[in-house]
C-alpha positions as CSV (number, residue, x, y, z in Angstrom):
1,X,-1.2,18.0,22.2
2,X,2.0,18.5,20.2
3,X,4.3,17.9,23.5
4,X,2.3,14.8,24.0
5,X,3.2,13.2,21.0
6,X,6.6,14.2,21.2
7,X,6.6,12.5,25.1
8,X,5.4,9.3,23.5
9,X,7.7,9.2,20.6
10,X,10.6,9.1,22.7
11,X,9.0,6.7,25.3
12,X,8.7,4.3,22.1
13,X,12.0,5.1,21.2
14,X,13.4,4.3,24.6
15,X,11.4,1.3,25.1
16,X,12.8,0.1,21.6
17,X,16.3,0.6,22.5
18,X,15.6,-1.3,26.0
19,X,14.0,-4.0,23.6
20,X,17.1,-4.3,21.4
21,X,19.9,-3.8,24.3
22,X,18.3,-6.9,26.4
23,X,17.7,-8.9,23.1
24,X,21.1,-8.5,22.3
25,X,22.4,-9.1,26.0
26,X,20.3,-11.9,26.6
27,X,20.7,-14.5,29.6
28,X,22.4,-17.4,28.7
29,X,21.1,-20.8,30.5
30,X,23.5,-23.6,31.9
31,X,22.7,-26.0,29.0
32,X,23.7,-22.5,27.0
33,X,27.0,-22.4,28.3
34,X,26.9,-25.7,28.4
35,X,26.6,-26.4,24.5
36,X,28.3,-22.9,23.5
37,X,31.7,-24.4,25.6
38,X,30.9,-27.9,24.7
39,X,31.7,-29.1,27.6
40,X,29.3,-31.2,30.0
41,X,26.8,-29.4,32.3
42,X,28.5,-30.9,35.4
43,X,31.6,-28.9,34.2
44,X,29.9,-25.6,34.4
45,X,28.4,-26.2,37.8
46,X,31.2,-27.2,38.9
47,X,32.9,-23.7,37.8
48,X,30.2,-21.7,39.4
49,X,31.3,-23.3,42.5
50,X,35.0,-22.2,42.5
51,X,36.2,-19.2,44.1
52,X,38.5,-16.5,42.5
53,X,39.7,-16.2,38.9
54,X,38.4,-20.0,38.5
55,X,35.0,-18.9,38.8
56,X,32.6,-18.8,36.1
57,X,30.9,-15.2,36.2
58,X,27.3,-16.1,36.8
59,X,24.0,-14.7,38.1
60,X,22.0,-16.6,40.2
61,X,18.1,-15.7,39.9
62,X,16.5,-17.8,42.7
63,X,17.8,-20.9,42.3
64,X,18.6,-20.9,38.4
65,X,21.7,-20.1,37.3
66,X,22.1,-17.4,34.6
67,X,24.9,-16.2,32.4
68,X,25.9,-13.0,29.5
69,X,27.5,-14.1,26.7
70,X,29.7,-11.3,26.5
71,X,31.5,-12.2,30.1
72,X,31.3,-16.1,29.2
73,X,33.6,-15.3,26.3
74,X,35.7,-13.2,28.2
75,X,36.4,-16.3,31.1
76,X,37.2,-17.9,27.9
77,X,40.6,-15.6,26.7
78,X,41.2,-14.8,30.3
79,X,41.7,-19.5,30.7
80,X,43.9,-19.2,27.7
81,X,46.1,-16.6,29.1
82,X,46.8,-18.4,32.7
């Protein structure tokens, strides 16, 4: 019984670490992007459609369009820089 409690203890602890990694990594939507850029949302489709270093780094999920934060930013410096 002991081992079982231990086995669920760290299945909640793994589930809350999951929980908190994907909250803070969370999937940004084109409007997202959008307002967090401030720039129109025919701007951002428009960069999803470029090839190369132009691109905006996106997932696509179906036919929505998803993005992380973290990489958004980062196409951000990596703009300044060219």
């Amino acid at each position: 019984m002991k081992t079982d409690s231990i086995q669920f203890d760290n299945a909640a602890t793994n589930a809350a670490t999951v929980g908190q990694k994907t909250q803070d990594e969370r999937l940004l939507t084109v409007q997202d992007v959008a307002n967090l850029l401030q720039v129109p949302i025919s701007w951002v489709y428009q960069r999803t459609r470029r090839r190369g270093g132009d691109q905006l780094p996106h997932v696509k999920l179906g036919k929505y369009l998803r993005f992380e934060e973290a990489v958004v930013v980062d196409f951000v410096r990596r703009q300044r820089c060219a």
